[in-house]
N, C-alpha and C positions, 0 to 999 in steps of 0.2 A: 570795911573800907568804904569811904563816904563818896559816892560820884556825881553827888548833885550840882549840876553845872550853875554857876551866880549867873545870875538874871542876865548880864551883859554877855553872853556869850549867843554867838548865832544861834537861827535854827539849825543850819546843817551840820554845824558841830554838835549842835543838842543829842544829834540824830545820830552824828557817830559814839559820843560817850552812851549812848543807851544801846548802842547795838555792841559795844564793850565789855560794855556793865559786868553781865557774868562772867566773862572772861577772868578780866581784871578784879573781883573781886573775889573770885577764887584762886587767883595768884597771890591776893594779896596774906589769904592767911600761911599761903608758901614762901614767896618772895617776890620784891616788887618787881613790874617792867624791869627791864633791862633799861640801858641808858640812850642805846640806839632806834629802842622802839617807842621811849618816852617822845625822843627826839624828831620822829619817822612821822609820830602823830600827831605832834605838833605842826610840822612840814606842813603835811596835806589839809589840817583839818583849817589850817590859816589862808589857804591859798586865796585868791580870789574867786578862782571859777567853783569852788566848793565853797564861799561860803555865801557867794549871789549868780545863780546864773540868771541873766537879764532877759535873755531868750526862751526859756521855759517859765519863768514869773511870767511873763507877756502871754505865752502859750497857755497858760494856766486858766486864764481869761474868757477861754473860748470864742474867740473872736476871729480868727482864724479863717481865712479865705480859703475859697476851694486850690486857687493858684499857690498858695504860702503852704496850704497841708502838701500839695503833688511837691514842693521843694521840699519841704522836710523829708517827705519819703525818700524822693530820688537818693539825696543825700546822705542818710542815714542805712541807705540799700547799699551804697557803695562803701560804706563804712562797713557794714556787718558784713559786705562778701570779703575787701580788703581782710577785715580781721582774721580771713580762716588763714591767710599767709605768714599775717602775724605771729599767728598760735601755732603753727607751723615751725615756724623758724625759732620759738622760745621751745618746741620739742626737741628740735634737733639741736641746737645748744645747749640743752639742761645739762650740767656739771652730774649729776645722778640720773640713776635709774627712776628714782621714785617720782623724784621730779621730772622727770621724763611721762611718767605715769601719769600725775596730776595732771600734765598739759593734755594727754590724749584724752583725760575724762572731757575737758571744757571743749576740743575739739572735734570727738567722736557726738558728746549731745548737740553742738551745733550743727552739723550736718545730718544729725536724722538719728541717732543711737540713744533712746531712752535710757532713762537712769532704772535701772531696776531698784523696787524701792526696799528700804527692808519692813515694811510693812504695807499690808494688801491696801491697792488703788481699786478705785472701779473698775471691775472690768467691761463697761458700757464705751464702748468706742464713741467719741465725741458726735454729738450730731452735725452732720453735713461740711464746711469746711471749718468751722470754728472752736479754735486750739480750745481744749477744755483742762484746765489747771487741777483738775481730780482725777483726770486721766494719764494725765503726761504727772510724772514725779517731778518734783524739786529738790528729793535727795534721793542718796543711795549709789549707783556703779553703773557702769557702762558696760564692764563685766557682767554678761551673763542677760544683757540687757537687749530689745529687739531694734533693730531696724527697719523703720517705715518713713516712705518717701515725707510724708505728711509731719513727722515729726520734726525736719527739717524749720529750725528758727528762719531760717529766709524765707521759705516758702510762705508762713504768718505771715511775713511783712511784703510778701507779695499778695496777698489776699487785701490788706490795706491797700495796696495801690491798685489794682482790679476794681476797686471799689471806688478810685478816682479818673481812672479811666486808663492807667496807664499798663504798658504790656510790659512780658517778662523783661524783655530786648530793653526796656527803657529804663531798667533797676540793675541795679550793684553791678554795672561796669565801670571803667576806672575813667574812662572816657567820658560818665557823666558826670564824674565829678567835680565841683568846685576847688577852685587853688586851696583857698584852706581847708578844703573834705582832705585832699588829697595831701595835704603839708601833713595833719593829724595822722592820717594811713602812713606814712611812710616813716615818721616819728614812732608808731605801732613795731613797726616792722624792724625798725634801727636799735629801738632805745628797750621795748617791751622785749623782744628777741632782740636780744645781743648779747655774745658770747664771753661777759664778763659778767659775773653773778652779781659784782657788787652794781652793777649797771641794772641788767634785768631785774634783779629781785625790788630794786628802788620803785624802778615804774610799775611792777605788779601793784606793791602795797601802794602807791600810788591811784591805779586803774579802780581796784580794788573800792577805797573807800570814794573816790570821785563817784563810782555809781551806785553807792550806798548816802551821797548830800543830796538826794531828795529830788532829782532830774525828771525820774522815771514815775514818783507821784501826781507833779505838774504833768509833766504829759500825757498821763490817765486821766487824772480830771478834766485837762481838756477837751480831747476827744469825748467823756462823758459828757461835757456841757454839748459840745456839738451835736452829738447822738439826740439829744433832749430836744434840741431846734430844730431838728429834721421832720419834715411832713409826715403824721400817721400813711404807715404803708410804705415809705420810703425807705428803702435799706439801710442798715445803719453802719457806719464804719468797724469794721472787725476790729476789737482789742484785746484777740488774745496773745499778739507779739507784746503788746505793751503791759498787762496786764503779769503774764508768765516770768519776764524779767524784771517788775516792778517786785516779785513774791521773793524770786531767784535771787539777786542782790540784798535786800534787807536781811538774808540768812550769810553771806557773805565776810562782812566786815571782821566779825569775831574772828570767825576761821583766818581770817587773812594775819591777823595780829598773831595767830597761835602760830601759823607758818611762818613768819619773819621772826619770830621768838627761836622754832627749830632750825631754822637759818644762821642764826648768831651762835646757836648752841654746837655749830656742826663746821664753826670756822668758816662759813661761805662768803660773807662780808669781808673783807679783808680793809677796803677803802669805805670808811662812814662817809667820808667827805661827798664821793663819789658818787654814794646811795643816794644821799639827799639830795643833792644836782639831779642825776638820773627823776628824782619823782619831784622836782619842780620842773624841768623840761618837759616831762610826759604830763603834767596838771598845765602849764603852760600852752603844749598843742590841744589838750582838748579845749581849753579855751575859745584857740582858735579855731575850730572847727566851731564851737558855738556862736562864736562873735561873727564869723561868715553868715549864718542863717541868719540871725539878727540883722545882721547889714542887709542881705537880701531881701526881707519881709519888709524893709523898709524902702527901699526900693534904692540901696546905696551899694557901693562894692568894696569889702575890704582890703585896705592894701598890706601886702607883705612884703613892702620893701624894708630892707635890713632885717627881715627874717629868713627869706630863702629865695635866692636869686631865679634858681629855675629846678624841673624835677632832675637835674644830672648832677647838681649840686647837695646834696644831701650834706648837710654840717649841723653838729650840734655841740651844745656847749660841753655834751664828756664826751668822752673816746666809748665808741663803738667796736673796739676789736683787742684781742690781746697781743696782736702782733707788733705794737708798739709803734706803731704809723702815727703821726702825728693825726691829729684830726683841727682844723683850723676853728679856730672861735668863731662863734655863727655871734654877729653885730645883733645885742639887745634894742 
């Protein structure tokens, strides 16, 4: 099975058919995609914020003010603390146990629970505070696996803002956050958790390949460029927050298509229609969370009118619940 992408296709799509690649081509001598995961990955891999994000190409640059990195931080703190309520609320909703399971792996290692790997890591504890990606796993369980305050993903990306000056008190509260930090979060929280599978599972695979189009590269290299402009002697920006989920995601994508595959296989989908909405609304908010920082480095403010009036209004274009509430169409 041939997956060489014609020359007219993006980079980030490039970057998803090659993190496919074995997947799909070991399906192919069993049976093809299915029709909903052909469908799934065409969705995402078309979007716009997957297949240019303007704000990390710009980042990419290394040009970056000291005032534009302390917003990205802020912003991106309030985002990975929101997230743990997201992953929270896609626990307590999972239709199964297993899937119940899966959620508590991603949210047991986010707050501090190494993966136990199944094969031996260093055992040299990182030196002084900077995450060391041969120490900390990228695969394996949470079962059976230790908890250390230090392993805590926040904590990394408090060490990056330590290093810009800012304190714990000024990262990932909800109150720092920008209209569209916080549109995105709660989009997280409605659309990623929410208690109709054919909803959630859409913005998984959704989430899923958005941080496998290549976000998490740009932002490595730029911090490397910056690191490289810094005065001999001068401390260098920590990148092991960026760096550990630059590793983390690139292993990602495949698995995600294997799970939306056992998904379909297990009747969980019920509404394709719905799937697909579900992961253009969730590739849509992160959007906007990106196009707010873009607007901000520029020194402009993005506006959300006819996207979300205020935070008591939460509306989106599916329904969030199975109780059969209507949910009113949020104006494109």
């Amino acid at each position: 099975l041939s997956l060489s992408p014609p020359p007219s296709l993006s980079l980030p799509t490039m970057r998803l058919l090659t993190a496919l690649t074995p997947l799909l081509a070991t399906a192919g001598a069993l049976s093809l995609p299915s029709p909903i995961a052909k469908r799934a990955l065409s969705t995402v891999s078309t979007h716009p914020i997957v297949q240019h994000n303007s704000y990390t190409a710009w980042f990419a640059e290394g040009e970056a003010s000291e005032a534009q990195l302390r917003e990205l931080v802020v912003q991106f703190s309030v985002f990975s603390n929101l997230f743990l309520l997201a992953q929270l609320n896609k626990i307590i909703n999972s239709p199964t146990i297993e899937g119940a399971r899966e959620g508590k792996e991603i949210l047991a290692n986010e707050i501090g629970v190494a993966f136990k790997p199944k094969r031996k890591k260093s055992d040299t504890a990182p030196a002084g505070n900077e995450m060391n990606p041969d120490f900390v796993s990228l695969e394996g369980s949470i079962e059976g696996g230790t908890y250390t305050h230090r392993a805590a993903h926040f904590e990394w990306l408090c060490d990056v803002g330590e290093s810009l000056g800012l304190s714990f008190d000024q990262l990932g509260k909800r109150r720092h956050g920008s209209p569209a930090t916080l549109h995105f979060c709660d989009a997280l929280f409605d659309i990623y958790g929410a208690d109709d599978p054919s909803i959630s599972i859409g913005a998984s695979f959704a989430i899923e390949h958005w941080a496998n189009a290549g976000f998490w590269d740009e932002l490595v290299e730029g911090f490397q460029k910056l690191n490289a402009k810094l005065p001999d002697g001068q401390k260098k920006y920590p990148m092991g927050f960026w760096r550990f989920h630059q590793m983390l995601e690139a292993q990602h994508a495949a698995h995600t298509m294997d799970e939306l595959e056992e998904a379909v296989a297990e009747g969980l989908i019920e509404d394709e229609d719905k799937f697909v909405a579900a992961a253009n609304e969730m590739l849509d908010a992160c959007a906007i969370f990106w196009n707010g920082l873009d607007a901000s480095r520029k020194g402009e403010t993005l506006s959300l009118d006819g996207i979300r009036k205020d935070a008591s209004a939460r509306t989106w274009s599916v329904r969030v619940s199975k109780t059969g509430r209507e949910v009113p169409q949020r104006a494109r």
